[in-house]
N, C-alpha and C positions, 0 to 999 in steps of 0.2 A: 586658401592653401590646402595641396594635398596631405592626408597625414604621409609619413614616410613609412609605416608599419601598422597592420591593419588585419587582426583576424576575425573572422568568422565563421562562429559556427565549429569548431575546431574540435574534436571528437580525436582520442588516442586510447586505448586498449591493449591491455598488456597480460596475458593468458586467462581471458576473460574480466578482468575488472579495467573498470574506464577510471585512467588517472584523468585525462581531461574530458570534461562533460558537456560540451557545446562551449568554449571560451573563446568572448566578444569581449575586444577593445581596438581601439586603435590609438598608435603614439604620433605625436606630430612633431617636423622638424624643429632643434632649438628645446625640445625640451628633458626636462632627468626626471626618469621612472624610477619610484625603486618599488621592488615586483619583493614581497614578503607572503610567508606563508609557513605552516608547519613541515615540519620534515615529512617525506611524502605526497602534499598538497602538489603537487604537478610543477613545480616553480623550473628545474632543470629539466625537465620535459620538454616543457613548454622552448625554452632554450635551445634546445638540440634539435627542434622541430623550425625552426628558425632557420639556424645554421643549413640546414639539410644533414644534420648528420642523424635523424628519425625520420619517419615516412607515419605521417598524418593518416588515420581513419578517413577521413570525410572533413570537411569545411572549405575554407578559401582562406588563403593568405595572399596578403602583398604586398610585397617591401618597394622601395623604391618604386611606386606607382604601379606595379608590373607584380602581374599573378607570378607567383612562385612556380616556377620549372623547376622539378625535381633534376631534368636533366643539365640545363644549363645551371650553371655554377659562377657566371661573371659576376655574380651580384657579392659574391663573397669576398672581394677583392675590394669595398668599403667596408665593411665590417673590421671591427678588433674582437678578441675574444678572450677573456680568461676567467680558466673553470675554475669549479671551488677544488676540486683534484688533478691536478694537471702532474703528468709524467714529462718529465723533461728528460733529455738523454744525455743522462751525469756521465758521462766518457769526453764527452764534447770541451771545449771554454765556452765564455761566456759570447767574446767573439765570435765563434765557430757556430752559435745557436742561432746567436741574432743576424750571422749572413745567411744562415739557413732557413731562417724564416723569412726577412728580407727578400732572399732571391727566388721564393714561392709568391711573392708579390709580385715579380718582375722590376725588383731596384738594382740598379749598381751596386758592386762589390764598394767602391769610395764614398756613394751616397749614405751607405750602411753603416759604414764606419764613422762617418761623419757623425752624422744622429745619434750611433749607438753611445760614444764616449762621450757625447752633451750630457744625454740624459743621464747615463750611469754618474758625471761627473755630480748632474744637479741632485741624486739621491745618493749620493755617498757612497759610489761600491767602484769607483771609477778606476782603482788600482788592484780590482781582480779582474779586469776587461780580459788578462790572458788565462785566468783563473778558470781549472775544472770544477762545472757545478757538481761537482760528488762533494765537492770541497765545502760547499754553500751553505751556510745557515737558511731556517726557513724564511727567514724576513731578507735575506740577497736573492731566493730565489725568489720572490715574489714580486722583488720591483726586476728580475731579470722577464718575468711572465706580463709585466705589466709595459714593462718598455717594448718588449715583442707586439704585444695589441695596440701600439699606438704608431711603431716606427715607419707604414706605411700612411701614416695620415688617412686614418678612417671617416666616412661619415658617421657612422655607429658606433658604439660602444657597447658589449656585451657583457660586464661584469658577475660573477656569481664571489663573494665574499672578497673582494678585491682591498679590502685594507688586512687579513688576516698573515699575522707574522709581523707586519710593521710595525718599527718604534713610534714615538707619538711626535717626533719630528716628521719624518716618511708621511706620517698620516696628515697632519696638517697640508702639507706640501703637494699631496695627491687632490684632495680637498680643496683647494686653490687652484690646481689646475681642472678641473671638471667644471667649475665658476668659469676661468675663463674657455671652455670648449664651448661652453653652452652659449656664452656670448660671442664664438664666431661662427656658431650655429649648427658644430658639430650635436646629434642624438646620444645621451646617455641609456641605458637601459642596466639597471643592477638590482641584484639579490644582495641580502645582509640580513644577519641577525642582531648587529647591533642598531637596537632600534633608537637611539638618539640620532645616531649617526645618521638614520636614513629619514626621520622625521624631517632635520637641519637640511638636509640638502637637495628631497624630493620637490621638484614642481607638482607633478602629484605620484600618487602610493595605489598600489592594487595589490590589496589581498586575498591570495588564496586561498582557496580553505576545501578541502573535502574534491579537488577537478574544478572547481566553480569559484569567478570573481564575486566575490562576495561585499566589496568593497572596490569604489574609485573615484578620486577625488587628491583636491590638493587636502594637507593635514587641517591646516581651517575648516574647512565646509565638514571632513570625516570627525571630526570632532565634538561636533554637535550633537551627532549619534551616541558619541559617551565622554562625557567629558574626562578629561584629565591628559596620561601623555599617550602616545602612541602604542607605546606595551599594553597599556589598559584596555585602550581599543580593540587593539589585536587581542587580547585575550580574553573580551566582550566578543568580538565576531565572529573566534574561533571554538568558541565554547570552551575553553581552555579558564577551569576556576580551581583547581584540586594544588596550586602552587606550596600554599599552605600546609598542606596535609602532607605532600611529601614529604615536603624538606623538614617535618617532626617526623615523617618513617623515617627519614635519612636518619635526623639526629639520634634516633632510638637506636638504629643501627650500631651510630657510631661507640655509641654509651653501651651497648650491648644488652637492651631495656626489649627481652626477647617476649614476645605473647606465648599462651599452649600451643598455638594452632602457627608458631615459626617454626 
């Protein structure tokens, strides 16, 4: 089996510093990545260099067996996507969004509508379907972002913080369906900082750190490298130890426990 996503070598430069440093892996169909790393670490980069919506330094990628052309764009038409900041255009409803995304896929106006009120029905927001999202709380717009990256039936899945805003019904419910995507062999690929979350549900985990996978593997095998949960790990590979210390600066803060040299 081909993998379905495959870089190498992957170099990206941003007014002379390289967020990505030569970044090798490849994802194979049927499986859930979930791509962590500190803020900075190249995680949405990496993302947007995917999408085509960055232009790579140097390496090779290849989605769908087939070297990436910058110029051809058809491969974007499997893919779902949703950013961790996504501008939605609050003038619109929610119907108005989702046939506009819709008919950038090339579906019918009735297909759209179809889909769109299932899903909205199955997450609870089914009686704003005529509703302006100016109107929206952040966790309506989020399954309204989430239903947009699925309503054309993607192979991929692009996720960057895809439960944030959701109740903890929503969340479950999202979470049950990425189990069953995975078993009709739809690719998950997501970012999160909730690192339970992404422990629970990664086939395997790659961590970022500094441009550079620093970590990959499913959480059993990463584990061995430092025992305990996945935060630990992660702030074992990330060099990340100073948690402690802070959160006594904070609390000095908050007590007002000032030194000379505040």
């Amino acid at each position: 089996m081909e993998p379905i996503v495959e870089l190498i070598d992957v170099i990206k430069t941003f007014d002379g510093r390289e967020v990505l440093k030569g970044i090798n892996f490849s994802v194979m169909p049927g499986e859930i990545i979930g791509y962590i790393g500190p803020n900075g670490a190249g995680k949405s980069t990496t993302v947007k260099i995917l999408l085509g919506m960055l232009k790579k330094d140097s390496g090779t990628i290849r989605i769908f067996n087939q070297t990436l052309d910058e110029k051809d764009e058809t491969y974007k038409s499997r893919i779902g996507y949703v950013p961790e900041n996504a501008e939605l255009y609050e003038t619109l409803t929610a119907k108005e969004y989702l046939l506009f995304v819709g008919e950038l896929y090339g579906m019918k106006e009735k297909e759209i509508i179809r889909k769109a009120v299932l899903m909205m029905d199955a997450l609870g927001i089914k009686e704003s379907f005529h509703g302006r999202l100016s109107g929206f709380s952040k966790g309506m717009r989020q399954k309204v972002l989430i239903i947009s990256s699925l309503i054309h039936d993607p192979d991929i899945l692009f996720w960057d913080e895809p439960l944030s805003g959701l109740d903890a019904n929503s969340v479950q419910i999202i979470k049950e369906l990425l189990a069953k995507l995975k078993d009709e062999g739809k690719t998950i690929f997501y970012s999160s900082h909730v690192m339970d979350t992404v422990e629970k549900l990664s086939d395997r985990i790659l961590i970022l750190h500094g441009g550079e996978v620093v970590a990959d593997g499913p959480f059993n095998e990463l584990k061995k490298e430092a025992a305990g949960t996945l935060e630990e790990l992660f702030n074992t590979l990330t060099g990340f130890d100073e948690h402690e210390a802070l959160a006594d600066q904070l609390l000095k803060g908050i007590k007002g426990e000032f030194t000379h040299d505040a």
